[in-house]
N, C-alpha and C positions, 0 to 999 in steps of 0.2 A: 452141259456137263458142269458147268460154275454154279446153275442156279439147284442142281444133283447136290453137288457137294455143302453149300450152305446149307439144303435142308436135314442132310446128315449130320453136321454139326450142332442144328437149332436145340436138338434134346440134351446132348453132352454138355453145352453149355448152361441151360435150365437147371441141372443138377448141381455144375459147378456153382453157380450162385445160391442156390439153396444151400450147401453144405458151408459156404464162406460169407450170408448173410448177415448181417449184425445180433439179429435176434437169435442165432443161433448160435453166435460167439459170446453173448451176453449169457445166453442160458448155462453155458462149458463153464464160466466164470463166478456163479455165484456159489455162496460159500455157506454154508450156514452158520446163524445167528450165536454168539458165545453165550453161554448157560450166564443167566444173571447172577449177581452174589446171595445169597442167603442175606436177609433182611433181620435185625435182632433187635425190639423193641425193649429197651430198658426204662421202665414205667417207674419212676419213684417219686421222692421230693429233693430237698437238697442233696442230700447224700452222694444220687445220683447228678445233679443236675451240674455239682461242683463248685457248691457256693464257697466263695472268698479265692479262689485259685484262679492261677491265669489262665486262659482261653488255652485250651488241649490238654488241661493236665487233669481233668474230670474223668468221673468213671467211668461214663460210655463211654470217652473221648481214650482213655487209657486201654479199657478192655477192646475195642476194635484195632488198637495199636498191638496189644500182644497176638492177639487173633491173629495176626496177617502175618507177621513175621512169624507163626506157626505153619504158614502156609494155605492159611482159610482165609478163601472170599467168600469175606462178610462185610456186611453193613449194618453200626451197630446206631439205630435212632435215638437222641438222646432227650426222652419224654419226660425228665424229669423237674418239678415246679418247685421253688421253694417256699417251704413252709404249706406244702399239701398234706391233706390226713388223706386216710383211706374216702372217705367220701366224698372226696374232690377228685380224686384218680380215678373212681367209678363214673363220675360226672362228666369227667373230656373224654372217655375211652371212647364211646362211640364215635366221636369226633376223630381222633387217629386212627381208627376202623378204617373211617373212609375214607384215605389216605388215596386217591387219582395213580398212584403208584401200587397200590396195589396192598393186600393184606401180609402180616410179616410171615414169616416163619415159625417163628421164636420171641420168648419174652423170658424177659426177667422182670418178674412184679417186687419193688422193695419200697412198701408202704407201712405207714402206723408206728414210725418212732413221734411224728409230730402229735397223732391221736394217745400216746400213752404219755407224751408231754402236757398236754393238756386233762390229763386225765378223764377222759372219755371210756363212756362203756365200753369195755373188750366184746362184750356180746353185739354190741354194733360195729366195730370195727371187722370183727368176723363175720358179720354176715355182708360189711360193704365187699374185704376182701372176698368171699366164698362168689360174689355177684360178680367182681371182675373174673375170678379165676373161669364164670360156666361163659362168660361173653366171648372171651378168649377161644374156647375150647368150641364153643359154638360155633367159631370163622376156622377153626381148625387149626390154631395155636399152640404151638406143645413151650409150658409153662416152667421155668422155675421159680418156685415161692423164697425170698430171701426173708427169713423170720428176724425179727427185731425181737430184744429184752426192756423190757420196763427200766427205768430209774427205779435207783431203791428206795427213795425215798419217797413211792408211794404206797410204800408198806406192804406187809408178807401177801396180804388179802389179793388184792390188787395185781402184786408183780404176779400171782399163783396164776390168776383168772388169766391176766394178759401173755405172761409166756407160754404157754400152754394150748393159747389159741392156733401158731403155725404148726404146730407138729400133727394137733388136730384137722387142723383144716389139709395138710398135703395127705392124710390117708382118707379123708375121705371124697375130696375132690381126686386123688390119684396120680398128684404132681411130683415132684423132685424137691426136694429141700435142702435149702442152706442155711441149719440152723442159726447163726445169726451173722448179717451182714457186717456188721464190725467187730469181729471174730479178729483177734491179735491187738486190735485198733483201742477199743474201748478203753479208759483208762492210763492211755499212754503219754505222759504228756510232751514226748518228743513227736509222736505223730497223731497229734491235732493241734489244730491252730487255738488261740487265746482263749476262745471261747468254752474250751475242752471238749466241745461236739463236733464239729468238722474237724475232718481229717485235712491233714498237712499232702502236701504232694507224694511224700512220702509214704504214709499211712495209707492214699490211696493204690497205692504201689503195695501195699501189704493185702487192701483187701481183694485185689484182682488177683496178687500169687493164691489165697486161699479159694476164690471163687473157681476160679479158670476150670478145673476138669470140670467140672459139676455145668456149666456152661458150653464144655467141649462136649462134651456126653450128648448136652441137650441139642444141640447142633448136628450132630451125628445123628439121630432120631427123624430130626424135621428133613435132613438132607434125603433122608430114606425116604421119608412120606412124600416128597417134592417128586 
């Protein structure tokens, strides 16, 4: 009768162990993985990069700060060299391409105040730009083009050919445009520092209130495609 009843028990018990096994409290347990933040390549030169300002008050450093307290998880990379023209930004891009973390989302390209400071061909400058914008768009990058203005004292010819180039180049590559990245900035001499070209902390605080929708837009886009 005892060795009757153990064998009745041998399957109930079988069961109980499989339903309160580890591996099967492990499996009740897992959780899925939280959506990465949205990645925002800001590709420039100084401007970007925050020359002469203290450590976090730069534009990517600034624009990922308003970003979040908007309530967007973002990550904004801060790619920018000082003293790079356009052909120096087309030259490391493949190199932040292949970023181990992965391709961004998003970019803001704000190149060619240095190339119009040196007075370089705007017809090279737009075609270095037009080259980053297809590289971009080839990894599946959704772009905003930040346009820059000439100094005027390279004369009527010159500023024509050079500012003329972003408006150009965002219809027909098919980007978003911020007609010019120091928009309020330019000429202020309370927000730029001594040199009258970088922006003061300040200043840089001017050009993020003017960028931001145009940036929120572009975010919105890539969040879709993602």
């Amino acid at each position: 009768m005892r060795i009757f009843r153990l064998c009745w028990w041998l399957p109930v018990l079988a069961l109980l162990y499989c339903i309160s096994s580890p591996a099967q409290s492990r499996a009740q347990t897992v959780r899925p993985e939280p959506a990465r933040p949205l990645v925002l390549l800001a590709l420039g030169d100084s401007l970007t990069a925050g020359y002469g300002l203290p450590q976090g008050s730069g534009f990517a450093e600034r624009l990922e700060a308003r970003l979040r307290a908007a309530g967007r998880d973002v990550r904004v990379v801060n790619a920018g060299v000082s003293g790079d023209t356009s052909a120096g930004g087309l030259a490391r891009l493949d190199w932040l391409l292949s970023d181990p973390s992965g391709t961004p989302d998003a970019a803001v390209v704000e190149l060619g105040a240095n190339d119009a400071l040196r007075g370089l061909d705007p017809a090279r400058t737009k075609a270095n730009l037009a080259a980053i914008l297809d590289k971009l768009r080839a990894k599946g990058v959704r772009v905003l083009l930040a346009g820059m203005l000439a100094p005027p004292n390279m004369g009527p010819a010159y500023e024509k050919d050079f500012n003329g180039l972003y408006p150009a180049l965002a219809r027909e590559k098919g980007v978003e445009l911020h007609p010019f990245f120091l928009d309020g900035v330019a000429g202020d001499r309370n927000l730029n520092q001594s040199d009258g070209i970088h922006p003061t902390e300040a200043g840089v605080e001017r050009i993020v209130d003017r960028i931001l929708p145009r940036v929120e837009r572009l975010l919105d886009g890539a969040a879709r495609r993602s």
